[in-house]
Biopython code that builds the backbone (N, CA, C, O; Angstrom):
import numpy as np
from Bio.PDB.StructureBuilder import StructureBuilder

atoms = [
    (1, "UNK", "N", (-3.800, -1.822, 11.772)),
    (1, "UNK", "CA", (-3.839, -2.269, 10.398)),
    (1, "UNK", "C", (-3.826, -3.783, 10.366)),
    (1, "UNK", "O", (-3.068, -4.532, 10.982)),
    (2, "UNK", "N", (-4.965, -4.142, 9.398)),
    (2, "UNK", "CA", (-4.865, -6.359, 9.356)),
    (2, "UNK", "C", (-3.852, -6.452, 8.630)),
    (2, "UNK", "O", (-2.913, -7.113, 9.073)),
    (3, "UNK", "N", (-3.739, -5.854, 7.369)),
    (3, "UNK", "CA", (-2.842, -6.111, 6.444)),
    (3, "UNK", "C", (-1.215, -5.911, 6.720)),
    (3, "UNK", "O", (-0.647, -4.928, 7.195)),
    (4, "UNK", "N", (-0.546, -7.419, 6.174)),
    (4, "UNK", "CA", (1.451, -6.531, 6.239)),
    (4, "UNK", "C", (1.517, -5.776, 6.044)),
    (4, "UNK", "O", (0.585, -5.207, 5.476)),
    (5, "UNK", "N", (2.548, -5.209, 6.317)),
    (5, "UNK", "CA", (3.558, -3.774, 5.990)),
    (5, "UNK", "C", (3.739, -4.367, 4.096)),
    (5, "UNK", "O", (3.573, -3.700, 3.075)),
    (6, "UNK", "N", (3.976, -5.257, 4.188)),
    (6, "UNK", "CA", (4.890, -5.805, 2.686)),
    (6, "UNK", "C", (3.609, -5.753, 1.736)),
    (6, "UNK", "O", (3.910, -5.435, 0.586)),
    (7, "UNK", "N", (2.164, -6.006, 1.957)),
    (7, "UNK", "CA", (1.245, -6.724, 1.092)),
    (7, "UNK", "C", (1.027, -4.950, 0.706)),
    (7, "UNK", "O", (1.334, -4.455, -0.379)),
    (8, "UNK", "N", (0.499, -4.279, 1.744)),
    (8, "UNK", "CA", (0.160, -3.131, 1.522)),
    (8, "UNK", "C", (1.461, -1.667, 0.678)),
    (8, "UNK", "O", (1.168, -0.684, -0.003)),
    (9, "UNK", "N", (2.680, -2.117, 1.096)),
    (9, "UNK", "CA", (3.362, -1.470, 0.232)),
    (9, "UNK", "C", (3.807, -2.212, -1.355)),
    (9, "UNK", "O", (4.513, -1.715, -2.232)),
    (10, "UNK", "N", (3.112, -3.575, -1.341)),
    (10, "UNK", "CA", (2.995, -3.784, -2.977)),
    (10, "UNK", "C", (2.205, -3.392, -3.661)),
    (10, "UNK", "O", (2.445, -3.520, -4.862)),
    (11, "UNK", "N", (0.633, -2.598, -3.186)),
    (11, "UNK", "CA", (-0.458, -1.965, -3.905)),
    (11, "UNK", "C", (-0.182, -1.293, -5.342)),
    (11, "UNK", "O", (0.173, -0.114, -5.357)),
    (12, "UNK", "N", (-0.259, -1.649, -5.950)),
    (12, "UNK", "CA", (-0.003, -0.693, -7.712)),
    (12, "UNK", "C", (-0.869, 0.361, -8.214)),
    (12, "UNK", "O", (-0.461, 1.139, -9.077)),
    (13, "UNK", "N", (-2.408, 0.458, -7.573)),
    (13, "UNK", "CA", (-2.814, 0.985, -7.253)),
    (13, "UNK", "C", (-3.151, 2.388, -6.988)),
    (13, "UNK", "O", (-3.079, 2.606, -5.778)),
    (14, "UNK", "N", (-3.494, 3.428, -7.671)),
    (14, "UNK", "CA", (-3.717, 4.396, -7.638)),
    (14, "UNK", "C", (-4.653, 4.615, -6.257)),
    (14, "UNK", "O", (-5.642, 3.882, -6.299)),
    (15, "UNK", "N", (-4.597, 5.292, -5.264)),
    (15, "UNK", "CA", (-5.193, 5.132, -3.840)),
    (15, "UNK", "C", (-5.527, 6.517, -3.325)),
    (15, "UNK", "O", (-4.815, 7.519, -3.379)),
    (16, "UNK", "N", (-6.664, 6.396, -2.849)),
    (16, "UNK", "CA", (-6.969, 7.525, -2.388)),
    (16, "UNK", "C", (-7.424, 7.287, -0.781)),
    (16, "UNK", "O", (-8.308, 6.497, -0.450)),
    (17, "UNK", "N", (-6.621, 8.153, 0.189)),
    (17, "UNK", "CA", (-6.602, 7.946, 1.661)),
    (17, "UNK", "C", (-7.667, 9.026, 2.181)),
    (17, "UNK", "O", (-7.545, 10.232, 1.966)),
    (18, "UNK", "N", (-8.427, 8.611, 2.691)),
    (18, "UNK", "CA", (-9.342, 10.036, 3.393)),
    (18, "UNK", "C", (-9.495, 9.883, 4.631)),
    (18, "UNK", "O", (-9.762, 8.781, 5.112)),
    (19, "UNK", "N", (-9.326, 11.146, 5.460)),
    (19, "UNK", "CA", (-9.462, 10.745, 7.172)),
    (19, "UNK", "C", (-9.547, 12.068, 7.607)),
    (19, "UNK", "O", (-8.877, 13.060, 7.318)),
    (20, "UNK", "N", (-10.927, 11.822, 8.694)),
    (20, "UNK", "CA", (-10.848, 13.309, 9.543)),
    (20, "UNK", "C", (-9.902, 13.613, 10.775)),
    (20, "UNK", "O", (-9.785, 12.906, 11.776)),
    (21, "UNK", "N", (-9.322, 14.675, 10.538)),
    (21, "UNK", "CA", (-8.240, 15.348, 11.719)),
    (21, "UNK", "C", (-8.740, 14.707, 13.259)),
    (21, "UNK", "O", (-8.101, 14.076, 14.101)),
    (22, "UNK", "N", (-9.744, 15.029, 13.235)),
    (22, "UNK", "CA", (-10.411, 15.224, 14.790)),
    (22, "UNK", "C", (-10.936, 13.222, 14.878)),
    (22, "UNK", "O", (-11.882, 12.840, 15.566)),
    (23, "UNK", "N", (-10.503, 12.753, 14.457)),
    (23, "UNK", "CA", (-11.479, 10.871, 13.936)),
    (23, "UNK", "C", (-10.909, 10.800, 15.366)),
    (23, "UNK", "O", (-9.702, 11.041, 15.344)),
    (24, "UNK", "N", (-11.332, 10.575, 16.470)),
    (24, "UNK", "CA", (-11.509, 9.639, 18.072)),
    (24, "UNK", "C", (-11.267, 7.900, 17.696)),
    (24, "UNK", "O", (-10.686, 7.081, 18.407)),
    (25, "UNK", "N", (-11.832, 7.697, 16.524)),
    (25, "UNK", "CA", (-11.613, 6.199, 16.505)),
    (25, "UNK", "C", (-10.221, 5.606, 15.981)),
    (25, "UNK", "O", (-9.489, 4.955, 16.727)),
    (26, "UNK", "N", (-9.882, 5.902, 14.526)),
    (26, "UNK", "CA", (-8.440, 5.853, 13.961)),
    (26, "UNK", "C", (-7.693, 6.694, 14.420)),
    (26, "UNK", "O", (-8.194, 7.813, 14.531)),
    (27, "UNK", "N", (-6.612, 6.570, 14.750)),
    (27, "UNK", "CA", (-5.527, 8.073, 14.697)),
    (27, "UNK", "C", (-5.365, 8.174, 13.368)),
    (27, "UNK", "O", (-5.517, 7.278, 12.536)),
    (28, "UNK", "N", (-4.917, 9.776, 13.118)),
    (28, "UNK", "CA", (-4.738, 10.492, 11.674)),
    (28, "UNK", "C", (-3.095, 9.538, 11.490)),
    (28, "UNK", "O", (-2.735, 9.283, 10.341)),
    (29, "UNK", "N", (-2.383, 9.167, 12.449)),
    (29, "UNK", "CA", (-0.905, 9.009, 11.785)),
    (29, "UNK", "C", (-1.709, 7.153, 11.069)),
    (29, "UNK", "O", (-1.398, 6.768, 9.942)),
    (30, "UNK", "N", (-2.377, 6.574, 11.698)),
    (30, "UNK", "CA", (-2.685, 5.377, 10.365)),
    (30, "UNK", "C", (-2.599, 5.652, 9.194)),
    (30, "UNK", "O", (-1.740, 5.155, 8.466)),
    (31, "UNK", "N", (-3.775, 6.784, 8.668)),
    (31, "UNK", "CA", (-3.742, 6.886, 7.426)),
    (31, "UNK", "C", (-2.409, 7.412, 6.943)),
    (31, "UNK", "O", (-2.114, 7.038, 5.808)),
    (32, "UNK", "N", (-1.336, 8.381, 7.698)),
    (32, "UNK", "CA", (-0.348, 8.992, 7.076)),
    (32, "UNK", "C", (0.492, 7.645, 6.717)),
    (32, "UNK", "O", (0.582, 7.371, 5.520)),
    (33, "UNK", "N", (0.985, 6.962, 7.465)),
    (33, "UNK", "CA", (1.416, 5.541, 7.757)),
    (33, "UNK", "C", (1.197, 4.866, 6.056)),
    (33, "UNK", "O", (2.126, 4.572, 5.303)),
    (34, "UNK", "N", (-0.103, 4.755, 5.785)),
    (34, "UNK", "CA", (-0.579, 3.918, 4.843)),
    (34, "UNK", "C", (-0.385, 5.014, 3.306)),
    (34, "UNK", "O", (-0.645, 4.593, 2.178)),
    (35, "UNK", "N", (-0.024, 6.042, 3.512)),
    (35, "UNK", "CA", (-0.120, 6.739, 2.244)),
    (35, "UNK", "C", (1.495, 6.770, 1.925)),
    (35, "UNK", "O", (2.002, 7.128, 0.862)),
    (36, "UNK", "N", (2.283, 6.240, 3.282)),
    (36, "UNK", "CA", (3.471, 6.953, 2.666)),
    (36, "UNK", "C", (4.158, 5.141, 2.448)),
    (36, "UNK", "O", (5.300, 4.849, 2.092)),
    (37, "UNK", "N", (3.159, 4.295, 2.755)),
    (37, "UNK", "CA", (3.365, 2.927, 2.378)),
    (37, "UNK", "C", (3.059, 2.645, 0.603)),
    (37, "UNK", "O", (3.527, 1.867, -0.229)),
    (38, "UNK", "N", (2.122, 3.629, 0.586)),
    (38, "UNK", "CA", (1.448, 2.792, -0.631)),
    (38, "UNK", "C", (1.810, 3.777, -1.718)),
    (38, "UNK", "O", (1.433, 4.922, -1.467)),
    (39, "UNK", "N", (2.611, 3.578, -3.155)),
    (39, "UNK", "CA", (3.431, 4.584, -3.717)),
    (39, "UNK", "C", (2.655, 5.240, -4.475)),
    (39, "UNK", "O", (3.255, 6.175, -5.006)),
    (40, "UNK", "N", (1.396, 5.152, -4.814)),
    (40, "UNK", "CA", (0.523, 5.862, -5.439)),
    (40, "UNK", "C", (-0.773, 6.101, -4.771)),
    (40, "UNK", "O", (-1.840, 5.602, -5.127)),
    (41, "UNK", "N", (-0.623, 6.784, -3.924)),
    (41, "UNK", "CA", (-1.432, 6.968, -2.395)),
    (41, "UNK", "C", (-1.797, 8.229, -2.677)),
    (41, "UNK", "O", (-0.774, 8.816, -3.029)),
    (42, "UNK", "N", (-2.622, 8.873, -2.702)),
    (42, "UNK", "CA", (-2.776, 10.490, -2.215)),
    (42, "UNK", "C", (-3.602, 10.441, -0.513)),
    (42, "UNK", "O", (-4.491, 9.670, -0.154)),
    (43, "UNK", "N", (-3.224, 11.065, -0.061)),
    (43, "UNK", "CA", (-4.099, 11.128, 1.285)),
    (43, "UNK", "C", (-4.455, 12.824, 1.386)),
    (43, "UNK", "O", (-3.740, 13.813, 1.227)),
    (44, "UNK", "N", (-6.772, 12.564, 1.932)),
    (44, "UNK", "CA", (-6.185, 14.102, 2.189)),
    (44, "UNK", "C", (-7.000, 13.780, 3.257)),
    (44, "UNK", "O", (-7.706, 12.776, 3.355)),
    (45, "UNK", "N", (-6.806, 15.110, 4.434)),
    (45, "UNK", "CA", (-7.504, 14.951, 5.474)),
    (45, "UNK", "C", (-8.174, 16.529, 5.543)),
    (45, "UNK", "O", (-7.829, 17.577, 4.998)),
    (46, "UNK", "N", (-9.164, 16.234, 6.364)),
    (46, "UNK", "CA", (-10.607, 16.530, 6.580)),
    (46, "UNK", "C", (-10.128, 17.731, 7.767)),
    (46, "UNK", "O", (-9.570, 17.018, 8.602)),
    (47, "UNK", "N", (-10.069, 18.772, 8.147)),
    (47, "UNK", "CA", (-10.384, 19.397, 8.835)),
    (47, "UNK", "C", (-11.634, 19.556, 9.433)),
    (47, "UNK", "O", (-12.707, 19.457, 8.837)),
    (48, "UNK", "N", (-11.432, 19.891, 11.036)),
    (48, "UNK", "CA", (-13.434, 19.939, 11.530)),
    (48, "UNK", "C", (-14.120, 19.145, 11.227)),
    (48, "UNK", "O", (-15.212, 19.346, 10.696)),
    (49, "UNK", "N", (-13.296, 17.263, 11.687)),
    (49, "UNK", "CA", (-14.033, 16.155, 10.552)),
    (49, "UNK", "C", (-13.350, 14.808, 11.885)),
    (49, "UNK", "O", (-12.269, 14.518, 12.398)),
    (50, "UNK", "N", (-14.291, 14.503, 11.922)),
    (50, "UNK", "CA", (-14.427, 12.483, 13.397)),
    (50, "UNK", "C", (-13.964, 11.565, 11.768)),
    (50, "UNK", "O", (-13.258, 11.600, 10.759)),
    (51, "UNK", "N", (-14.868, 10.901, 12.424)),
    (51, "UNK", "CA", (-14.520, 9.580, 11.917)),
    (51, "UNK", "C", (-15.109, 9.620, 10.687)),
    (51, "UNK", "O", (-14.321, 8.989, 9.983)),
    (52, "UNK", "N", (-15.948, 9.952, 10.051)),
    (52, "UNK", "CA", (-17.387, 9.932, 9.126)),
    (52, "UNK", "C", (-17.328, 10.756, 8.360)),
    (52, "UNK", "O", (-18.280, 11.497, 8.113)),
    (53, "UNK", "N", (-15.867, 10.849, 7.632)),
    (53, "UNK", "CA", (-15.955, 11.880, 6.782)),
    (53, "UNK", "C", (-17.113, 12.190, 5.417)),
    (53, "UNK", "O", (-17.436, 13.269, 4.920)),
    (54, "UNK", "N", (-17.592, 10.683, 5.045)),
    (54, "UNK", "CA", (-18.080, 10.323, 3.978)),
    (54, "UNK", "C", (-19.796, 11.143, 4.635)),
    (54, "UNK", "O", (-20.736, 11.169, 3.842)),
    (55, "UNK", "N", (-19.961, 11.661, 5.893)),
    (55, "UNK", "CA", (-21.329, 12.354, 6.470)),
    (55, "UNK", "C", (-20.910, 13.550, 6.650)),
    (55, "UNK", "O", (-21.241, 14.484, 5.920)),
    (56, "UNK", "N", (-20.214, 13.644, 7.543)),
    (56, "UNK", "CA", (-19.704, 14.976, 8.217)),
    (56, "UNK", "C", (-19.270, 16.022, 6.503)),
    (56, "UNK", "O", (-19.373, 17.237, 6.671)),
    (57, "UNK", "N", (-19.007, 15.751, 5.612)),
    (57, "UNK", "CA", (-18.506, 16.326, 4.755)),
    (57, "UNK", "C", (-18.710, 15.730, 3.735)),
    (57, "UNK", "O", (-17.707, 15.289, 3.174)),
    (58, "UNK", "N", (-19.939, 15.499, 3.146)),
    (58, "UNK", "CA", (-20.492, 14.419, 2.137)),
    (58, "UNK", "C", (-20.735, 15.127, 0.863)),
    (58, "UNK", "O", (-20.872, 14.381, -0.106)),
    (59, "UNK", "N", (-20.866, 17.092, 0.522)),
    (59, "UNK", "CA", (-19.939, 17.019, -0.820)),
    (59, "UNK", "C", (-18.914, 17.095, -1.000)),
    (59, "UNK", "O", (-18.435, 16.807, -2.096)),
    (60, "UNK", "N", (-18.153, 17.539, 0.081)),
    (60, "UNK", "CA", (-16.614, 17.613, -0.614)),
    (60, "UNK", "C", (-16.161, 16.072, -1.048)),
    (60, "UNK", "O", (-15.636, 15.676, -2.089)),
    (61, "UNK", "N", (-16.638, 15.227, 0.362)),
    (61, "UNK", "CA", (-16.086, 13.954, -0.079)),
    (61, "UNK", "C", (-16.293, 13.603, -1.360)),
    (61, "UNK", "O", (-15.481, 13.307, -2.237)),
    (62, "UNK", "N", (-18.054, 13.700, -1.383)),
    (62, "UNK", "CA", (-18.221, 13.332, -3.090)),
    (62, "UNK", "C", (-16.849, 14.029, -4.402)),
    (62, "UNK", "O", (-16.274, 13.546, -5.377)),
    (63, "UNK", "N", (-16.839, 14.998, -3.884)),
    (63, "UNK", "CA", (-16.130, 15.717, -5.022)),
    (63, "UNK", "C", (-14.595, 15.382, -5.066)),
    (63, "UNK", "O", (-13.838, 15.728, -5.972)),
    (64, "UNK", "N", (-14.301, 14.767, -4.121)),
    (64, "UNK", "CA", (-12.588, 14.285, -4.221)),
    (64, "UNK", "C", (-12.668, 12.880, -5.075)),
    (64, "UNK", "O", (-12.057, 12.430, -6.044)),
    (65, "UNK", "N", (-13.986, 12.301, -4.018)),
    (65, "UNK", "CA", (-14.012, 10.940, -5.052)),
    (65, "UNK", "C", (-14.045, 10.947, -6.123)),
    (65, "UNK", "O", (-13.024, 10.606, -6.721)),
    (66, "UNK", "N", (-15.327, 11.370, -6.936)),
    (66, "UNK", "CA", (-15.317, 11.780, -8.186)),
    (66, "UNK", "C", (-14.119, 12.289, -8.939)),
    (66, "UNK", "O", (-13.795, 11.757, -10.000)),
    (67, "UNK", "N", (-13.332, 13.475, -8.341)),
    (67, "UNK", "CA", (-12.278, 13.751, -9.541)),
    (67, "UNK", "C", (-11.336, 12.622, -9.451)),
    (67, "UNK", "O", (-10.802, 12.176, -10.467)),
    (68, "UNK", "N", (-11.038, 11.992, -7.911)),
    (68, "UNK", "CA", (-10.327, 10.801, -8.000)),
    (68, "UNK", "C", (-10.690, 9.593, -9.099)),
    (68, "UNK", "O", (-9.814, 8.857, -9.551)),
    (69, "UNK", "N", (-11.546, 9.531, -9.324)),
    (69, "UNK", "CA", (-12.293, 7.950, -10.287)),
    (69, "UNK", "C", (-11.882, 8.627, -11.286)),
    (69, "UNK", "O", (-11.052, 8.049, -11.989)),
    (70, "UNK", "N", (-12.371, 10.297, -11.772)),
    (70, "UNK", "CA", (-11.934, 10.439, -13.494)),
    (70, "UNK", "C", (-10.593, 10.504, -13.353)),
    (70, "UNK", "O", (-10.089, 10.168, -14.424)),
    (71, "UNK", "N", (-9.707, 10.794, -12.487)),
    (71, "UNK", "CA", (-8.402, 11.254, -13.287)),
    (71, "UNK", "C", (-7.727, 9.903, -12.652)),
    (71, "UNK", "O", (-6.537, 9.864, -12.965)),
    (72, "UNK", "N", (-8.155, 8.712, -11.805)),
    (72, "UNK", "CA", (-7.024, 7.839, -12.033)),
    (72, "UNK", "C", (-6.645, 6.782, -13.240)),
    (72, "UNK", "O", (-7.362, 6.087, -13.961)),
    (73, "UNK", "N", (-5.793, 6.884, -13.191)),
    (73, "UNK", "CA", (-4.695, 5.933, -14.575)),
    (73, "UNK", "C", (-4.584, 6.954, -15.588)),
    (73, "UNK", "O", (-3.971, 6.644, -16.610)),
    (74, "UNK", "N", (-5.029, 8.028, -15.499)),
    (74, "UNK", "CA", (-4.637, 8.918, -16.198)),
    (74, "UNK", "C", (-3.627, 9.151, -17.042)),
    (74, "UNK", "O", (-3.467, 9.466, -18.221)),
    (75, "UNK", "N", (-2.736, 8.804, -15.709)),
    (75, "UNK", "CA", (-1.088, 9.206, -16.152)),
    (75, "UNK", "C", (-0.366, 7.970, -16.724)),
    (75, "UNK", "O", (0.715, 8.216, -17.257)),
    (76, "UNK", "N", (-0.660, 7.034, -16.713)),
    (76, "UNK", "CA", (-0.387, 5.934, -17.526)),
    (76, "UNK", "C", (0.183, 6.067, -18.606)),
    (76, "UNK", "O", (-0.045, 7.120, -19.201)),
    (77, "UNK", "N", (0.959, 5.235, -19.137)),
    (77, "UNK", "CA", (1.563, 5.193, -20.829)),
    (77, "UNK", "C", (-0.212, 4.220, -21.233)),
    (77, "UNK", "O", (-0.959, 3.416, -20.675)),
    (78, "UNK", "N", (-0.111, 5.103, -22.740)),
    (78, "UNK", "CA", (-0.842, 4.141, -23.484)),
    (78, "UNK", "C", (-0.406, 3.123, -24.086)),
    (78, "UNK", "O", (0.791, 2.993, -23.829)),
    (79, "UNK", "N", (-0.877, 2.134, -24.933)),
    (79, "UNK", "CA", (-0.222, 1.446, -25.494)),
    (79, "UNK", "C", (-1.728, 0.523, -26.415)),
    (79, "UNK", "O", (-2.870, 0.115, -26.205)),
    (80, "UNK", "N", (-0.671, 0.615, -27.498)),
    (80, "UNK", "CA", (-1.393, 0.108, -28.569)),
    (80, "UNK", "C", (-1.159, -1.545, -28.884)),
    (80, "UNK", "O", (-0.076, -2.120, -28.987)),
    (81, "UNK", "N", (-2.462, -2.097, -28.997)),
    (81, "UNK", "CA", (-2.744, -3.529, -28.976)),
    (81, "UNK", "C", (-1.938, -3.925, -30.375)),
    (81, "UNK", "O", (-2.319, -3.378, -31.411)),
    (82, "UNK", "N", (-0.766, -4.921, -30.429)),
    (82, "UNK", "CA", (-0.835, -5.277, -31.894)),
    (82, "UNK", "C", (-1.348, -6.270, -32.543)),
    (82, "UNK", "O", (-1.260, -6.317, -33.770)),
]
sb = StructureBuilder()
sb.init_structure("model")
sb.init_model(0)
sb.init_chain("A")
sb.init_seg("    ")
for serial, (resi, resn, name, xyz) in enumerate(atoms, 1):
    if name == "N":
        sb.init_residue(resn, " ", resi, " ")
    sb.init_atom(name, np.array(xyz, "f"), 0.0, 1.0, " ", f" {name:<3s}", serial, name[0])
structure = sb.get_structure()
């Protein structure tokens, strides 16, 4: 990881972690590492999945991303401009 421990557990950030089980290049505990750093992290991992999840598994990926983009800040308070 380039980034501190400190910079990366200040993220506010709604985050989405993706990583394949089987990835030869990252180990899977990085990403666990970084999800349980970052407090609004979801991480999911890829079964039967290297490095390339965004190929090796390119609709599901699509489809996590996607519900990820509509439903983050979701949960947010609203708040009205006065």
């Amino acid at each position: 990881m380039a980034s501190p421990e400190a910079d990366i557990r200040r993220l506010p950030h709604e985050t989405l972690v993706l990583h394949g089980r089987e990835d030869q290049v990252i180990p899977l505990a990085t990403s666990q590492t970084l999800a349980s750093w970052i407090p609004r992290a979801q991480l999911h991992v890829f079964g039967r999945c290297g490095h390339w999840t965004q190929i090796e598994h390119a609709a599901r990926f699509a489809r996590l991303v996607d519900d990820f983009l509509a439903e983050a800040g979701t949960d947010e308070p609203k708040t009205l401009d006065a």
